[in-house]
LUMPA-516525 format. One record per residue (C-alpha): residue number from 1; residue in three letters; y, z, x. Coordinates in nm, 3 decimals, m for minus. Layout:
% residues N
    n  res       yy       zz       xx
  NUM  ALA        Y        Z        X
...
END
This chain:
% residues 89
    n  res       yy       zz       xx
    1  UNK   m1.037   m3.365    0.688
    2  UNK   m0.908   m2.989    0.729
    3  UNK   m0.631   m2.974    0.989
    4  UNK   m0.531   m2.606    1.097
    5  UNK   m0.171   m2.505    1.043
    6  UNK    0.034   m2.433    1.396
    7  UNK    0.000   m2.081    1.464
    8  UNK    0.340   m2.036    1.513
    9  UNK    0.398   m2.165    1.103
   10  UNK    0.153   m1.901    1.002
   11  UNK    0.262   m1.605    1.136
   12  UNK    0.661   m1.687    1.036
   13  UNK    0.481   m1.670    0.687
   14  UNK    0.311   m1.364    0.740
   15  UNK    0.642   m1.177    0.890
   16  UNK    0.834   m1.244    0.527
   17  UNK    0.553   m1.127    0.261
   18  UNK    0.535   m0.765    0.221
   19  UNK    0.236   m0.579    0.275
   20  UNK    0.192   m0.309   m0.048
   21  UNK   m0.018   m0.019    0.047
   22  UNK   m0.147    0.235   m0.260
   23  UNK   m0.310    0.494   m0.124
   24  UNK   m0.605    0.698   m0.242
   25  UNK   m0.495    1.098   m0.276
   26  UNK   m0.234    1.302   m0.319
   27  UNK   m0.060    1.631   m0.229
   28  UNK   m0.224    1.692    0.158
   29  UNK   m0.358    1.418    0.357
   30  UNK   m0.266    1.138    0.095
   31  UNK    0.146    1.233    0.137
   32  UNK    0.074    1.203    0.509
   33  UNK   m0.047    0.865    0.513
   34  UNK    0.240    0.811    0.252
   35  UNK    0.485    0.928    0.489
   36  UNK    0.350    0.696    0.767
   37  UNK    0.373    0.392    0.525
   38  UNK    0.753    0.510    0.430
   39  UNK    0.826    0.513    0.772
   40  UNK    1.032    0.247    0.904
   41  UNK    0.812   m0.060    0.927
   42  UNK    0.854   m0.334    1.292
   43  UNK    1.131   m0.555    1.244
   44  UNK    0.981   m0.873    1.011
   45  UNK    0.685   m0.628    0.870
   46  UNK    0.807   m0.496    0.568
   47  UNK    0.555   m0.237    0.369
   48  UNK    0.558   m0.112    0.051
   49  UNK    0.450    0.204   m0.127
   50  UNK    0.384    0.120   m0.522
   51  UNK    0.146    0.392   m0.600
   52  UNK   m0.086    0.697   m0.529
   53  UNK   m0.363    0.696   m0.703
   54  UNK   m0.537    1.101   m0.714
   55  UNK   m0.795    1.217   m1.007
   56  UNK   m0.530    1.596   m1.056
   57  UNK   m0.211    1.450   m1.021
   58  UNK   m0.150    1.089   m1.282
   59  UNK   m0.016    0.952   m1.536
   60  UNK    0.312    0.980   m1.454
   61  UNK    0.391    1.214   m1.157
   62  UNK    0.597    1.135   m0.891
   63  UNK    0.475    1.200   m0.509
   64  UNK    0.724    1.092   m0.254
   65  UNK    0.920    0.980   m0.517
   66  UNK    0.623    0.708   m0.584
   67  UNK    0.438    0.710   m0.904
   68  UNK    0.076    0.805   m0.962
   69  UNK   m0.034    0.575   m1.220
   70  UNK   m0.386    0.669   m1.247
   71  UNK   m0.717    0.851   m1.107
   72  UNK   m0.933    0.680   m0.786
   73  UNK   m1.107    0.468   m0.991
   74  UNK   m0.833    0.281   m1.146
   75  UNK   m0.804    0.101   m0.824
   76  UNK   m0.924   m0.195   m1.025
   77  UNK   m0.611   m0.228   m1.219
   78  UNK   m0.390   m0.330   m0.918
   79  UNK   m0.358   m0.705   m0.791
   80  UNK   m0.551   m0.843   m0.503
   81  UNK   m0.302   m0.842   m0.245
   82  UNK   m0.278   m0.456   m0.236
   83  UNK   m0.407   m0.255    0.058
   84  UNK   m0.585    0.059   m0.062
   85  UNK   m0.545    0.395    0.235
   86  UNK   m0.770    0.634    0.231
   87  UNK   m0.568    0.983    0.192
   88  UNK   m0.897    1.205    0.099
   89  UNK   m1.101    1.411    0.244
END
């Protein structure tokens, strides 16, 4: 028989894990939305920024001080938990 966690247990959980964002552009709209994501997340929300990924600026560059590993579609090569932002026009 399933029984449903207390809500209460589930979102403590969900206040500890961080919540990794890559997002999908670069120089323009994609440091915007990279900005946003540096900013200062709630209190028990923490973010993080592990990578733009932009098809004229990758394989090594630095945006924001955050790498850019790769071109759009290498957004394969990052694990499941990852939130991909759209930063393109």
């Amino acid at each position: 028989m399933f029984v449903r966690p207390p809500i209460l247990s589930h979102r403590r959980r969900r206040e500890t894990m961080t919540q990794r964002f890559v997002v999908l552009g670069g120089p323009g709209d994609g440091l915007s939305v990279g900005e946003a994501v540096h900013y200062p997340p709630a209190e028990g929300h923490p973010v993080a920024l592990p990578g733009f990924l932009n098809e004229v600026r990758f394989g090594g560059e630095i945006l924001q001080g955050v790498p850019v590993p790769g071109k759009l579609a290498d957004w394969r090569e990052f694990d499941e938990d990852i939130c991909f932002v759209l930063g393109v026009q």
